[in-house]
C-alpha positions as CSV (number, residue, x, y, z in Angstrom):
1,X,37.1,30.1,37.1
2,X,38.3,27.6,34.8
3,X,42.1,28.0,34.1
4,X,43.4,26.3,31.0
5,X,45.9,23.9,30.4
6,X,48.7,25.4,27.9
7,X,52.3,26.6,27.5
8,X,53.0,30.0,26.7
9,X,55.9,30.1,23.6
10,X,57.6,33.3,22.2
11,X,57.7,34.2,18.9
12,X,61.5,33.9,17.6
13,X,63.2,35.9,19.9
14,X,65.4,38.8,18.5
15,X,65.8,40.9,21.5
16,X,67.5,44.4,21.0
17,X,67.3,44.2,17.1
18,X,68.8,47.6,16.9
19,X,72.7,46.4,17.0
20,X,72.3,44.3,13.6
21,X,69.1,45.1,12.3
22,X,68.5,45.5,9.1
23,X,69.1,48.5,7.3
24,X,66.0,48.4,5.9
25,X,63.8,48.3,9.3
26,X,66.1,51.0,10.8
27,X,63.6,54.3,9.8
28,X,61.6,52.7,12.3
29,X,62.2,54.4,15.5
30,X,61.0,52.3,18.1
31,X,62.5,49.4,18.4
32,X,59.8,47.6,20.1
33,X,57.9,47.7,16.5
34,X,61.0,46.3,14.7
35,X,61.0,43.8,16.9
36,X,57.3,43.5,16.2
37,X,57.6,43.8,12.6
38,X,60.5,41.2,12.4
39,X,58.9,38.7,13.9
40,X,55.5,39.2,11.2
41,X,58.2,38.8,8.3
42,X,58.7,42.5,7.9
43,X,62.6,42.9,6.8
44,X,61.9,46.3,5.3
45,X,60.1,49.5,5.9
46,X,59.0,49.5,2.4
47,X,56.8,46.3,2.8
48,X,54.7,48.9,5.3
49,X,53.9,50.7,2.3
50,X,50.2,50.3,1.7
51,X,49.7,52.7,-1.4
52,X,47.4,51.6,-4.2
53,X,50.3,51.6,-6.6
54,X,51.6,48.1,-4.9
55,X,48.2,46.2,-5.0
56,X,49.2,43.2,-6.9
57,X,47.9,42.9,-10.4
58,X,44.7,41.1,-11.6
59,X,46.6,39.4,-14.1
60,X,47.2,35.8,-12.2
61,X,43.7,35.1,-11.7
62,X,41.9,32.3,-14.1
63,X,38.8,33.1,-16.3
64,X,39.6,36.6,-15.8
65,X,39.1,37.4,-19.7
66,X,36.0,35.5,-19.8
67,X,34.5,36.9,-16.1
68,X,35.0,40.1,-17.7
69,X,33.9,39.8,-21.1
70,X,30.2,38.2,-19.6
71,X,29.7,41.1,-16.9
72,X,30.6,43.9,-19.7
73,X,28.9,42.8,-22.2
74,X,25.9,42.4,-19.6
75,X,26.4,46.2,-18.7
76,X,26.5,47.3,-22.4
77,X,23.6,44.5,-23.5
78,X,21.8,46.7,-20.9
79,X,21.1,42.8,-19.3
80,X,19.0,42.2,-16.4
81,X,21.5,41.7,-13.5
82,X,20.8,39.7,-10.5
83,X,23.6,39.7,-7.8
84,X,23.7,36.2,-5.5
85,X,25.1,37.4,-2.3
86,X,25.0,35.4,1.3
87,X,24.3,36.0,4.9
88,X,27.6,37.2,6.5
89,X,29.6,40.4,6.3
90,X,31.8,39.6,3.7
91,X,28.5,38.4,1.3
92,X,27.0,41.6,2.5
93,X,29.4,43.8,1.4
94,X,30.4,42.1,-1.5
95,X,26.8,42.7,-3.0
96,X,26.7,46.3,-1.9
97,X,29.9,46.7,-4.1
98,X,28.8,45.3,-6.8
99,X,25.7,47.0,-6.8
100,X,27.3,50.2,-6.2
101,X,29.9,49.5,-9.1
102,X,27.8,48.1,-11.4
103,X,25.7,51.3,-11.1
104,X,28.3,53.6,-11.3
105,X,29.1,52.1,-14.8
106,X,25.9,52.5,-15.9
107,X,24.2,49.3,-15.6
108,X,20.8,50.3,-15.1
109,X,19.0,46.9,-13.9
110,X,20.8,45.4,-10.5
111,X,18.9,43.4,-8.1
112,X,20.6,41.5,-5.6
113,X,18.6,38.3,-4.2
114,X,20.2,36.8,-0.6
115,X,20.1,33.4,0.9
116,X,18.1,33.2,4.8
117,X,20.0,31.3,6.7
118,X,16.9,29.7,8.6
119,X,14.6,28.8,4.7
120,X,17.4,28.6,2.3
121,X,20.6,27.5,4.0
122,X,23.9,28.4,1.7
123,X,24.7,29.9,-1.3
124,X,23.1,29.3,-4.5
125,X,21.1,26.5,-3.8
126,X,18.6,25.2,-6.1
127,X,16.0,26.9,-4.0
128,X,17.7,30.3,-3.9
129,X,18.5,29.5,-8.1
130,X,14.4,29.1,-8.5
131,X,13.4,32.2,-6.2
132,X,16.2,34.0,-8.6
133,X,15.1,33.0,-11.9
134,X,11.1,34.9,-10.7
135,X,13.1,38.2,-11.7
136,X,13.8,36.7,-14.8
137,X,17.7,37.7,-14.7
138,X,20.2,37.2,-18.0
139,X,23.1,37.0,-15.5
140,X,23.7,35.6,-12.2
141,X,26.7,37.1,-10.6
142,X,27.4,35.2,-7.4
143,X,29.6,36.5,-4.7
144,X,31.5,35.3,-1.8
145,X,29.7,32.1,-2.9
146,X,29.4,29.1,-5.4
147,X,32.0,27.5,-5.8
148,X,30.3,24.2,-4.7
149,X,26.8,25.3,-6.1
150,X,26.2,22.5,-8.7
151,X,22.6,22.0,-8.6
152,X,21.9,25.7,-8.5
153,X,23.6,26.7,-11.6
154,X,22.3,24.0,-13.3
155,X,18.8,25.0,-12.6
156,X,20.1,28.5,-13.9
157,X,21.9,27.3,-16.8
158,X,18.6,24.9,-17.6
159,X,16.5,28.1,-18.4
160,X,19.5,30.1,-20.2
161,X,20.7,32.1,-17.7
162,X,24.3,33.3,-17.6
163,X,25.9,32.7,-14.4
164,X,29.5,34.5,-13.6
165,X,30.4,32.1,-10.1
166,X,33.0,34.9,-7.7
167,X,34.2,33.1,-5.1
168,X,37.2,32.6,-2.5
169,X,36.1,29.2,-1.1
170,X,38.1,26.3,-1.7
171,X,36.9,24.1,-4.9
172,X,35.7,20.9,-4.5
173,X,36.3,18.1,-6.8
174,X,33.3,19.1,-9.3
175,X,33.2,22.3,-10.3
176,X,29.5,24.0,-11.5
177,X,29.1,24.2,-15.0
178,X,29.0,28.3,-15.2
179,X,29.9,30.5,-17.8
180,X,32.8,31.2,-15.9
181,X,34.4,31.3,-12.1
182,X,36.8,33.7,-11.3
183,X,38.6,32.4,-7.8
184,X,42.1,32.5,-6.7
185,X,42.1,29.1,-5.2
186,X,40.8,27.5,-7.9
187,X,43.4,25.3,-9.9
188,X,45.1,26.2,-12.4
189,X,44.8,30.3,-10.7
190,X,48.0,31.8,-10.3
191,X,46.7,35.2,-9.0
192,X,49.5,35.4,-5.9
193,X,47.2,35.9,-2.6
194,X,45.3,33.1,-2.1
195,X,44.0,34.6,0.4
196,X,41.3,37.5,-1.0
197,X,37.8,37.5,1.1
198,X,34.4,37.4,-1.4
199,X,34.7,41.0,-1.3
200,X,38.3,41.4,-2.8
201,X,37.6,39.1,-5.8
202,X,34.5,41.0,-6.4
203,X,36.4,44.1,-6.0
204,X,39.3,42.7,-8.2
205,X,36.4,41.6,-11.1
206,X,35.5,45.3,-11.0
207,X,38.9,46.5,-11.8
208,X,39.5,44.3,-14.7
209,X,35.4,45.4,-15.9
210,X,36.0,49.0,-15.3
211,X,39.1,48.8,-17.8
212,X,37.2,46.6,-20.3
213,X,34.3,49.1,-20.8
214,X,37.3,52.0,-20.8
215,X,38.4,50.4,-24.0
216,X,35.3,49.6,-25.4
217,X,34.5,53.4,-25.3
218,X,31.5,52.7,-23.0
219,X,31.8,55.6,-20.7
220,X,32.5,58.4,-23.3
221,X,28.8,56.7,-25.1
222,X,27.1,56.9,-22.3
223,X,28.3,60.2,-20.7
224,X,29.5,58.9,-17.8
225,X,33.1,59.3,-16.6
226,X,34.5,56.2,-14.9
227,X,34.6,56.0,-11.3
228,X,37.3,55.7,-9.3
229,X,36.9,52.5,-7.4
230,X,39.6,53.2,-4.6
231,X,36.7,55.0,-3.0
232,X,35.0,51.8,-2.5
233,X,37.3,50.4,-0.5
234,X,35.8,50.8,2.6
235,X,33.2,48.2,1.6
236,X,36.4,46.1,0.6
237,X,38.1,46.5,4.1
238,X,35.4,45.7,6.1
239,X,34.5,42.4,4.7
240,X,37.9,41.5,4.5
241,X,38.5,42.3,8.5
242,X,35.2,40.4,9.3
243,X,35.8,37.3,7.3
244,X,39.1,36.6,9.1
245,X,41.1,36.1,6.4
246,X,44.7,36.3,6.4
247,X,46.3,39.5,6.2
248,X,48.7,39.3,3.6
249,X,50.4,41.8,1.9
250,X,48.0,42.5,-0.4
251,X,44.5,42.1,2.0
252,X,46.7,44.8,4.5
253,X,46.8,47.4,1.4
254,X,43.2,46.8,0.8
255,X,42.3,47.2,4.6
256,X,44.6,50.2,4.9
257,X,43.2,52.1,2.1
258,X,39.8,51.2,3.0
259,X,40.2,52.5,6.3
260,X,42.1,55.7,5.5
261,X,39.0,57.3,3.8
262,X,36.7,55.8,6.2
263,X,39.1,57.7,8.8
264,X,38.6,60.9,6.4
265,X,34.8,60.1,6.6
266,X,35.0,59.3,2.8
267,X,32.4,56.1,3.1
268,X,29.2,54.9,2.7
269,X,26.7,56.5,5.1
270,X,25.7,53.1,6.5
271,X,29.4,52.2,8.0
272,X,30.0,56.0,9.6
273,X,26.2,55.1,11.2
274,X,27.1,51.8,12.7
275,X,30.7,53.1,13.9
276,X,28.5,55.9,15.4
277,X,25.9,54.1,17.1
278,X,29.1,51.4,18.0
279,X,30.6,54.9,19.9
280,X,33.7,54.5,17.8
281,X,35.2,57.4,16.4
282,X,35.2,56.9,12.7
283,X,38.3,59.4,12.3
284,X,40.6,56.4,14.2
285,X,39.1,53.9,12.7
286,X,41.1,50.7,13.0
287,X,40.5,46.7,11.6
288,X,39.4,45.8,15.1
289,X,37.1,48.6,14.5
290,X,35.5,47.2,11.8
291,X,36.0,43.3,13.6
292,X,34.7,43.8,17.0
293,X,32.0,47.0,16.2
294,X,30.6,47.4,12.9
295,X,30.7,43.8,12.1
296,X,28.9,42.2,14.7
297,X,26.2,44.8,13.8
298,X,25.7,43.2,10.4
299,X,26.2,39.5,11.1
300,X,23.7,39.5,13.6
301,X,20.8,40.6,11.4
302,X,22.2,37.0,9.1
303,X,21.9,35.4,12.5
304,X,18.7,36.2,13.8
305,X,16.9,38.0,11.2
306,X,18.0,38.6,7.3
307,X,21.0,40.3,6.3
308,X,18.9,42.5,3.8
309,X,18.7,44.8,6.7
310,X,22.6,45.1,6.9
311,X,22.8,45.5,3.3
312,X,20.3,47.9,3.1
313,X,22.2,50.1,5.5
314,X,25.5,49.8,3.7
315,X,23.2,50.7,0.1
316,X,21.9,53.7,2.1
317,X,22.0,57.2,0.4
318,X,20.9,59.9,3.4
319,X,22.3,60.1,6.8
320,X,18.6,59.4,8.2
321,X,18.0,56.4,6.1
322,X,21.4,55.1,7.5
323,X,21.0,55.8,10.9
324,X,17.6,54.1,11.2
325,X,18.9,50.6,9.6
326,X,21.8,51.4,12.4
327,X,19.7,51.4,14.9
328,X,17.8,48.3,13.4
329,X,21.1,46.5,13.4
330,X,21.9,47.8,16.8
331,X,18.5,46.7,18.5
332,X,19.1,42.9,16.7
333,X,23.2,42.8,17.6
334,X,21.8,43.0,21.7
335,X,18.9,40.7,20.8
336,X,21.8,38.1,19.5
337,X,23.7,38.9,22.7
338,X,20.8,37.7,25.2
339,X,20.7,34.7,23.3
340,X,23.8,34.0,23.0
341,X,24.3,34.3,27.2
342,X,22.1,31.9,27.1
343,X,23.1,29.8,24.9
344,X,26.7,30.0,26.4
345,X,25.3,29.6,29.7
346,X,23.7,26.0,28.6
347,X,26.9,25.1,26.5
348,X,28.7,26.0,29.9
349,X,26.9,23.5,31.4
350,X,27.8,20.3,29.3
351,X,31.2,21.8,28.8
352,X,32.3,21.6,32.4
353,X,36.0,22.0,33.0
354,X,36.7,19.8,30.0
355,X,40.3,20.2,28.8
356,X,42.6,18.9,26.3
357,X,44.6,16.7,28.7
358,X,40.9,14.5,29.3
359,X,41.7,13.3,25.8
360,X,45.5,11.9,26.1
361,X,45.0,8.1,26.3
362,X,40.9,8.3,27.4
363,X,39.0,5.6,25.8
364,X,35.8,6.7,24.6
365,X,34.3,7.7,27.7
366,X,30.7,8.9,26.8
367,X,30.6,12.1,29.0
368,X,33.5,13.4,26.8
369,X,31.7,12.2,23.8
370,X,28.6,14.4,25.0
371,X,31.1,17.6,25.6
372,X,33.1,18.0,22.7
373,X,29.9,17.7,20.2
374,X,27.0,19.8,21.5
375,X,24.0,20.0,20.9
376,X,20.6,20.8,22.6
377,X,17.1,20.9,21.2
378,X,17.0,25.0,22.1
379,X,19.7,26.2,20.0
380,X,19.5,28.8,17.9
381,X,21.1,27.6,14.6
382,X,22.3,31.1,13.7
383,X,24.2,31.3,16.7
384,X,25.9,27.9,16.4
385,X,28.9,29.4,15.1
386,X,29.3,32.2,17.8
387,X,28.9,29.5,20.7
388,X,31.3,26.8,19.3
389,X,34.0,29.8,18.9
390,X,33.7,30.7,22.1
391,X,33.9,26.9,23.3
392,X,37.2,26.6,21.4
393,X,38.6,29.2,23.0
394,X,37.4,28.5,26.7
395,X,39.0,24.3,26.4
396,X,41.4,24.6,23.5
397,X,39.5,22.0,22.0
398,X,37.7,22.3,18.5
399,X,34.3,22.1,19.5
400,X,31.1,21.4,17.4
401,X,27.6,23.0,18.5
402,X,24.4,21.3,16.5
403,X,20.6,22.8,16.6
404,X,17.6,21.6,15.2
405,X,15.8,22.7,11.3
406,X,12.6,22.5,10.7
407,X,13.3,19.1,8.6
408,X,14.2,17.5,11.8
409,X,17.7,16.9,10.7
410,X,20.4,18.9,12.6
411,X,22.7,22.1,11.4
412,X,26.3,22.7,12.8
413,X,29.7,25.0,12.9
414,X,32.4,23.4,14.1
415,X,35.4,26.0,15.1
416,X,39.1,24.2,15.6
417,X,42.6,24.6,17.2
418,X,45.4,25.5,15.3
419,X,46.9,22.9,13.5
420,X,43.6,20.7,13.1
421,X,42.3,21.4,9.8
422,X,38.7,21.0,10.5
423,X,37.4,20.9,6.5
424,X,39.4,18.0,6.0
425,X,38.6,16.4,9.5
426,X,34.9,16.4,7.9
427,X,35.8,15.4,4.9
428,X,38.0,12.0,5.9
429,X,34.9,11.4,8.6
430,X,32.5,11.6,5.5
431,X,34.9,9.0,3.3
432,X,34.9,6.5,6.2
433,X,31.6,6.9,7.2
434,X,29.2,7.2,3.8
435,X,25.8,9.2,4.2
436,X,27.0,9.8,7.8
437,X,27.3,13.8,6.6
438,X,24.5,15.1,4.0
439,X,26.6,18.2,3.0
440,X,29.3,20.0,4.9
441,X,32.2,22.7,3.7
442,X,34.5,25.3,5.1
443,X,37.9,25.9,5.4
444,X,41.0,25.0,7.7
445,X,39.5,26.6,11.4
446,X,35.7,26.6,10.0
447,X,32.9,24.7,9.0
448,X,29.4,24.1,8.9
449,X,27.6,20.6,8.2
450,X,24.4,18.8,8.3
451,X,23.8,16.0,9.4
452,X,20.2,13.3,10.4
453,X,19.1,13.9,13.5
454,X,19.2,9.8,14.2
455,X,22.8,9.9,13.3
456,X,24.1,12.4,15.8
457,X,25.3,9.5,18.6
458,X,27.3,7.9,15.8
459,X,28.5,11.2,14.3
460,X,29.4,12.5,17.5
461,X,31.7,9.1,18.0
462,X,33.5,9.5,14.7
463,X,34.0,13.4,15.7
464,X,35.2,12.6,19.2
465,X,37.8,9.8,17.0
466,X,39.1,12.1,15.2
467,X,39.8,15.0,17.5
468,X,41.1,12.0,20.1
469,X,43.7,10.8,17.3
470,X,44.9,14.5,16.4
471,X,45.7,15.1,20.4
472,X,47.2,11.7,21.3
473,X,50.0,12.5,18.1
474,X,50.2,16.7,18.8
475,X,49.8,16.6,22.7
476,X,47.7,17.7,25.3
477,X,49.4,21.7,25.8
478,X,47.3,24.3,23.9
479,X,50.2,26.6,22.8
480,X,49.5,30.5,23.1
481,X,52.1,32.7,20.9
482,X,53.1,36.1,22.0
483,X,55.6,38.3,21.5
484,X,57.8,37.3,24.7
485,X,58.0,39.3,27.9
486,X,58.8,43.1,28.1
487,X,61.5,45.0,30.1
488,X,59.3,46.8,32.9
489,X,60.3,50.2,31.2
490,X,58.9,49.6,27.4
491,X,55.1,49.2,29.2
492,X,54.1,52.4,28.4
493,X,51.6,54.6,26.7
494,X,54.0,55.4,23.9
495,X,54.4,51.7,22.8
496,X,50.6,51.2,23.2
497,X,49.8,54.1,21.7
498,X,52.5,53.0,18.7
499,X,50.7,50.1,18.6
500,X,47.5,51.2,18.2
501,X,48.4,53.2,15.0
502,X,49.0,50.3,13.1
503,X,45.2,49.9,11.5
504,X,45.9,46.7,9.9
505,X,46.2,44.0,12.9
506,X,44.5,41.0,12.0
507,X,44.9,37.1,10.9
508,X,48.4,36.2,10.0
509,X,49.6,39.8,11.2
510,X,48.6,39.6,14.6
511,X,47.7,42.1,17.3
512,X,50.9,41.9,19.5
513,X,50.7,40.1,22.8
514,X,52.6,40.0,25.6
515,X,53.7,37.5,28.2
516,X,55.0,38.7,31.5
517,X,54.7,37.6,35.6
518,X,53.1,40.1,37.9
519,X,52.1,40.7,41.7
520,X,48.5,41.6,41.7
521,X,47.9,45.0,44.2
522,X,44.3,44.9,43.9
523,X,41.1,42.8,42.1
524,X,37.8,43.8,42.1
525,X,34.8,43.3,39.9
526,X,33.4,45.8,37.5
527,X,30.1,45.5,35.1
528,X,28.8,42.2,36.5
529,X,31.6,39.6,35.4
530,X,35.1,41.8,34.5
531,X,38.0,41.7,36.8
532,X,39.8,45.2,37.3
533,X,43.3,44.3,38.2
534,X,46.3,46.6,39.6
535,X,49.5,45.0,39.0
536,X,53.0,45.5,39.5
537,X,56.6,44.1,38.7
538,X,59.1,43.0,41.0
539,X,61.1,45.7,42.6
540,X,58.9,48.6,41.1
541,X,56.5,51.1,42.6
542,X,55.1,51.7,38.8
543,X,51.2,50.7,39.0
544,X,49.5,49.0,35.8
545,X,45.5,49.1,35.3
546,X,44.5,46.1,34.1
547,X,41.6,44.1,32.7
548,X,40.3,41.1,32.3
549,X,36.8,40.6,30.4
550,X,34.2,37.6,31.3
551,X,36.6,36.8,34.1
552,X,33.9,35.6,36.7
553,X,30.2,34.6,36.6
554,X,27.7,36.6,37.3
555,X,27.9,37.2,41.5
556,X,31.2,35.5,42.0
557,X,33.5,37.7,43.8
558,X,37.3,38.1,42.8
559,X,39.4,35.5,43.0
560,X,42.2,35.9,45.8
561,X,44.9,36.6,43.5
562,X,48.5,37.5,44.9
563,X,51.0,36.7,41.6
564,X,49.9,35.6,38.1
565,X,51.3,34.6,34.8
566,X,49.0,36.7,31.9
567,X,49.0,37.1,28.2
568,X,48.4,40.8,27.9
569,X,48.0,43.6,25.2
570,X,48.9,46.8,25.4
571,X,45.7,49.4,24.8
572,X,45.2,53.4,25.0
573,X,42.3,53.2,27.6
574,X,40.3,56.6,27.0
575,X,38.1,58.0,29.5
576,X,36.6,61.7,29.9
577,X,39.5,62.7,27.3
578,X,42.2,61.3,29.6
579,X,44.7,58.6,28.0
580,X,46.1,56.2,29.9
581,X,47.7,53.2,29.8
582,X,45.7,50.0,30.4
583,X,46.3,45.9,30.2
584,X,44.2,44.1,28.6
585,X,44.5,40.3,30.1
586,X,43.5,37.6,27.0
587,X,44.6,34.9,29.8
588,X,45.8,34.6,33.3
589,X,47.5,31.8,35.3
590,X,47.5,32.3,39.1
591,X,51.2,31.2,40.2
């Protein structure tokens, strides 16, 4: 077992809350959620109040008047639409709303065109811009990408196409020359979340179309009465959960409304399939649900396959139809999981017991060099994201895993720490080193590049600089934030169970974690490579079950464990329609 290197800190401490707590938070009966609410910002009950009536308004955002006026006058022109979507969960759901909307308000020619990950790469590529002008479309309507698609709306705009660029991305200097770009982080946008997945400015573009064509006196024309978008939200709150984006205000009322009529079944068939086939019950549907279920599902047909198959299931119209792109979906997700094993297995291997601390004052020793930056000639490039993530998280170390195109060059995803803003790591790499990098984007903990395959040595040296110069100023201690330790008496099935009706856990509004020291009564090893644990405090008789997932490799036994140090979550473990209290370990230190 490979035991990291890291401190475990608290998150500001305000311990029995209750004597001067605000008056606000005081409705709240438990006081182990005010604590947990105070320390996510929460001063007053009323900022838990997810109804639609405090979504903020579409007013901030820039280009809104034109993004409108182009996709309502496309609707009413009766205009051939053709939607740009891309290969993750948050493209795929981003095109299913739009061409659910856009149907619903009577457009009657949407087509949706998406990027494969393995032909096309990302986004509205001049490729993907050629293959879309074969339908011969008046508008392009991109979503959850374009932002940095120059060459491909120029192809579009060459041949008179209209193209309507959604986006959440951030800008890069240059900016496409579209007909207009409606994204909160462009400049000059003073829309107030920043922080709005592909889906939610899609969703937002919607709004501000639905009341367009109100006014115009479109629906009365064309019989049709308009539809009420809050029952698309599902769509909205599922691409939001599985594109990790912060969970603002805002994002949580979109997630909570989404899930509250997926919970009253009031969704597209194709998610109450995949929550079915997932063996989650859609009636407690929660955002780690939708995170750790439904959205693997979908991302692994972008991964291995083409993401038409997800978004075929979420355009579904019968329970039948639904279920058999499910199972599709289903069959591909454990397809993705072999490979990945393997994949993680060879990663494993170069990775060894590599640790932040090898990098405090190291000079550039080449078998750290060959760690940090993987890559292997089997590789499965739609994978390279999932095995870099799960690299990061085994070393503390922002790790980049390449594989191989057809081109010969090399593709990557880099995943990093907290702290290290990886985008801008690639982008000061690319200023020093010119042509090192042919193209490259993401955002502060993601990225993908490409890069010549003859390059990699010297890539892989400026990467390890980098990374080397960031941990020699910030320190060799991965830091793990929880929520501090709990009295013996508040672990309990009431305060997991508490816990686990808050549906909206997520980036920036974290699933609470605990820190606390234990004797361990018993390990054993269940399902190949988990670690069942039954624990105890000092001076109590009180039993916990506990858990701890990918613990040991396949055929090791448990470790001889008397006390440990964990970072734990509370869960409601259900079994033959008994509830009981269970730990989930996220990290262990024996002691």
């Amino acid at each position: 077992m490979n035991y990291r290197n890291r401190k475990i800190v608290s998150r500001p401490e305000v311990r029995d809350i209750g004597k001067d707590c605000p008056p606000g938070l005081m409705p709240i009966q438990s006081e182990l959620m005010r604590r947990l609410f105070w320390y996510r910002g929460i001063r007053d009950k009323q900022e838990l109040d997810y109804s639609l009536t405090n979504l903020l308004s579409p007013e901030g955002l820039h280009n809104r008047q034109a993004a409108t006026e182009i996709l309502s006058r496309a609707i009413i022109e009766d205009s051939r639409i053709v939607i740009v979507g891309d290969y993750d969960v948050d493209g795929a759901t981003a095109t299913t709303l739009g061409i659910r909307v856009l149907n619903a308000f009577g457009a009657r020619d949407v087509r949706y065109i998406v990027p494969d990950r393995f032909k096309h790469g990302y986004g509205l590529s001049q490729e993907i811009a050629e293959e879309a002008l074969e339908q011969e479309p008046e508008l392009v309507v991109t979503v959850d990408n374009g932002i940095s698609s120059i060459e491909g709306v120029k192809t579009l705009k060459n041949q008179g196409v209209r193209v309507l660029i959604t986006d959440h991305h951030l800008p890069g200097e240059c900016l496409p020359e579209a007909d207009a770009i409606l994204n909160p982080n462009q400049k000059g946008c003073q829309f107030e979340s920043k922080n709005l997945a592909g889906v939610g400015v899609m969703f937002y573009l919607l709004i501000m179309v639905r009341r367009a064509l109100i006014e115009n006196g479109w629906f009365g024309a064309s019989g049709l009465k308009p539809p009420n978008l809050a029952n698309y939200l599902d769509l909205v709150a599922l691409g939001t959960v599985a594109d990790v984006v912060p969970l603002d205000r805002n994002n949580r009322i979109l997630v909570s409304q989404g899930l509250s009529r997926i919970r009253a079944g009031q969704c597209c068939r194709g998610i109450l399939a995949l929550l079915e086939i997932s063996r989650r019950k859609p009636e407690e549907a929660v955002s780690m649900d939708m995170a750790f279920a439904v959205a693997p599902r979908l991302n692994a047909a972008g991964r291995l396959d083409n993401i038409t198959i997800g978004i075929e299931c979420l355009l579904a119209d019968s329970d039948e139809q639904a279920r058999d792109y499910a199972i599709r979906l289903d069959q591909i997700n454990r397809k993705r999981k072999d490979i990945e094993k393997s994949m993680k297995e060879d990663a494993m291997k170069i990775m060894g017991d590599l640790s932040p601390a090898d990098f405090i004052g190291s000079n550039n020793d080449p078998e750290i060099m060959q760690r940090i930056c993987l890559y292997d000639a089997r590789f499965h490039q739609g994978l390279n994201g999932l095995i870099a993530s799960r690299m990061k998280d085994l070393t503390g170390l922002p790790v980049v895993v390449f594989s191989q195109l057809e081109d010969g060059s090399l593709t990557g995803s880099a995943r990093s720490i907290d702290g290290l803003h990886i985008r801008d790591l690639l982008d000061r790499m690319a200023c020093r080193n010119p042509g090192l990098i042919i193209r490259f984007g993401g955002h502060a903990m993601a990225a993908g590049l490409t890069i010549d395959r003859e390059r990699f040595d010297h890539f892989r040296a400026a990467y390890l600089e980098q990374v080397k110069a960031y941990m020699n100023e910030h320190g060799d201690v991965e830091t793990i934030e929880t929520d501090g330790m709990l009295h013996a008496d508040e672990i309990n099935l009431e305060n997991a169970q508490s816990i686990a009706d808050v549906t909206t856990w997520g980036k920036s509004f974290p699933m609470p974690t605990f820190f606390g020291k234990f004797y361990v009564r018993e390990a054993r090893v269940v399902g190949n490579n988990h670690l069942k644990l039954q624990l105890a405090v000092k001076n109590l008789k009180t039993r916990f079950d506990a858990i701890v997932f990918n613990a040991v490799r396949e055929g090791e036994k448990a470790p001889p464990l008397k006390h440990i140090e964990a970072v734990y979550r509370l869960e409601v473990n259900e079994y033959r329609d008994r509830r009981r209290l269970q730990l989930l370990i996220e990290d262990f230190t024996p002691v």
